[in-house]
N, C-alpha and C positions, 0 to 999 in steps of 0.2 A: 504494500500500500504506500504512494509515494503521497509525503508530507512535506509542506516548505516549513522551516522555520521562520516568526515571524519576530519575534525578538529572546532574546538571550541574556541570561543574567550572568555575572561575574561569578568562575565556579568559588565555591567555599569548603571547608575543611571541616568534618564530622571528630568527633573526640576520639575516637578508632581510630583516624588518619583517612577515613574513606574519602575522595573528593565528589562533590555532587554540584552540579547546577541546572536548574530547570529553564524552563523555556516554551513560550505558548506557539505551537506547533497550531498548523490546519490544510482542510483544503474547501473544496466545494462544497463539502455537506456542514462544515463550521470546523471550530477550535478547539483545543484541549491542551492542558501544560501537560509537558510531559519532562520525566528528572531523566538525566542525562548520567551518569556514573563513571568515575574516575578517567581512565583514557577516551571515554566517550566526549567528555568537555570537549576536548582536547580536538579533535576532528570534527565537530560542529562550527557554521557559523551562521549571523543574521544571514539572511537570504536564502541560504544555499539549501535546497529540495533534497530528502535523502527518500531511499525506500525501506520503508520497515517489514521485516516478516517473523512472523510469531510475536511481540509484541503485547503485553498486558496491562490490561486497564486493573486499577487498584482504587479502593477507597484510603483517602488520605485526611481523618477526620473529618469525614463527612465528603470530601470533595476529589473527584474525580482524577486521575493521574495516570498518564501511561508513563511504559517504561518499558524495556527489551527482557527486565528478566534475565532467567540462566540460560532459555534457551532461544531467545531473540536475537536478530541481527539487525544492523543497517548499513546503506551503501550510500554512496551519492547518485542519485537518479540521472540517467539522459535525458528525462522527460520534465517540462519547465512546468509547475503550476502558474497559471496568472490570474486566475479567480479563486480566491478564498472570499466564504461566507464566515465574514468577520461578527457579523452580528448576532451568533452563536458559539458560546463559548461552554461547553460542557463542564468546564470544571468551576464555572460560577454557580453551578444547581447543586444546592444541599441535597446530600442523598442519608437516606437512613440504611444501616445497616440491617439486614433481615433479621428478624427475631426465630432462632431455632429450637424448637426442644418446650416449649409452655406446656402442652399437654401428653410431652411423652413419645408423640407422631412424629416431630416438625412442623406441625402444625401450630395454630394461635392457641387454639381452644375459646372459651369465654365465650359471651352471649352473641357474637357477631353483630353484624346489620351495619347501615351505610359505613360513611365513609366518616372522620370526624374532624374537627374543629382544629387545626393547627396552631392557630392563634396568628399575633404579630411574624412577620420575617424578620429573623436572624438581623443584627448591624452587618454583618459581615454578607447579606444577600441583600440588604439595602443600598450596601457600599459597592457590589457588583452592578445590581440593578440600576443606581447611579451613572460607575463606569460607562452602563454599555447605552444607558437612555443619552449621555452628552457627549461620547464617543472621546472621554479621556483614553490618551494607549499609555498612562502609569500602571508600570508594573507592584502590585502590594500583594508581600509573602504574610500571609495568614499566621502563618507559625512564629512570622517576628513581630505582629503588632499585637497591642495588647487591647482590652476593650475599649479603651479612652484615645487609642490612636487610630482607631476605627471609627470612632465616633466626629475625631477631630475632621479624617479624609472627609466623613460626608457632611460635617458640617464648608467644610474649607469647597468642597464642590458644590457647594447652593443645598444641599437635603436638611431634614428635619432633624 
């Protein structure tokens, strides 16, 4: 599956010594960040279209992430994207992790029936929803802002 890269972070340094840097990858059907790993940094860059195969999406609290995995690869494509559907971005959508094992089946269990009440969205899906409604392309890593520097972006971009 070939994917451009459409921006790239500065890799950084895990307390193990692993290197990691992520980067929001897309093509025609939309985006997704995807983490890049140690010599992987290293042969990426902004622009450059690679092809991925075997390739896995992972939940990254809560948010979306691919990555090559042990048994993924990628190459630099011959083939150019020039249309990316930028105004999808998969790793902006809070996902729940499946609930397994409640009654014993894998199933829920409990009284069922519709659907329910979620309440408010997350700052951090507000802070997306923002992004993607005034088409800021700032990159903000989730895992290094805190509540109040999320609250700050979407105040600092016009939100409530």
């Amino acid at each position: 599956m070939p994917v451009k890269i459409l921006s790239l972070e500065e890799p950084r340094s895990m307390d193990n010594g692993t290197m990691i840097c992520e980067g929001l990858v897309g093509d025609e059907t939309g985006t997704v960040i995807m983490s890049f790993w140690n010599d992987e940094c290293e042969t990426v860059e902004n622009g450059l279209t690679i092809d991925l195969k075997n390739a896995r999406a992972n939940l990254v609290r809560g948010s979306m992430r691919i990555s090559l995995g042990k048994h993924g690869s990628m190459k630099k494509s011959k083939s150019r994207l020039e249309t990316i559907k930028e105004s999808i971005n998969l790793s902006d959508i809070e996902y729940e992790m499946p609930r397994m094992g409640h009654d014993g089946r894998g199933g829920r269990g409990g009284r069922g029936g519709g659907g329910r009440d979620r309440g408010p969205p997350s700052p951090w899906s507000t802070l997306m929803k923002l992004k993607r409604d005034t088409g800021n392309r700032k990159y903000f890593n989730r895992d290094e802002m805190s509540k109040e520097d999320i609250e700050a972006a979407i105040k600092e971009m016009g939100g409530d």
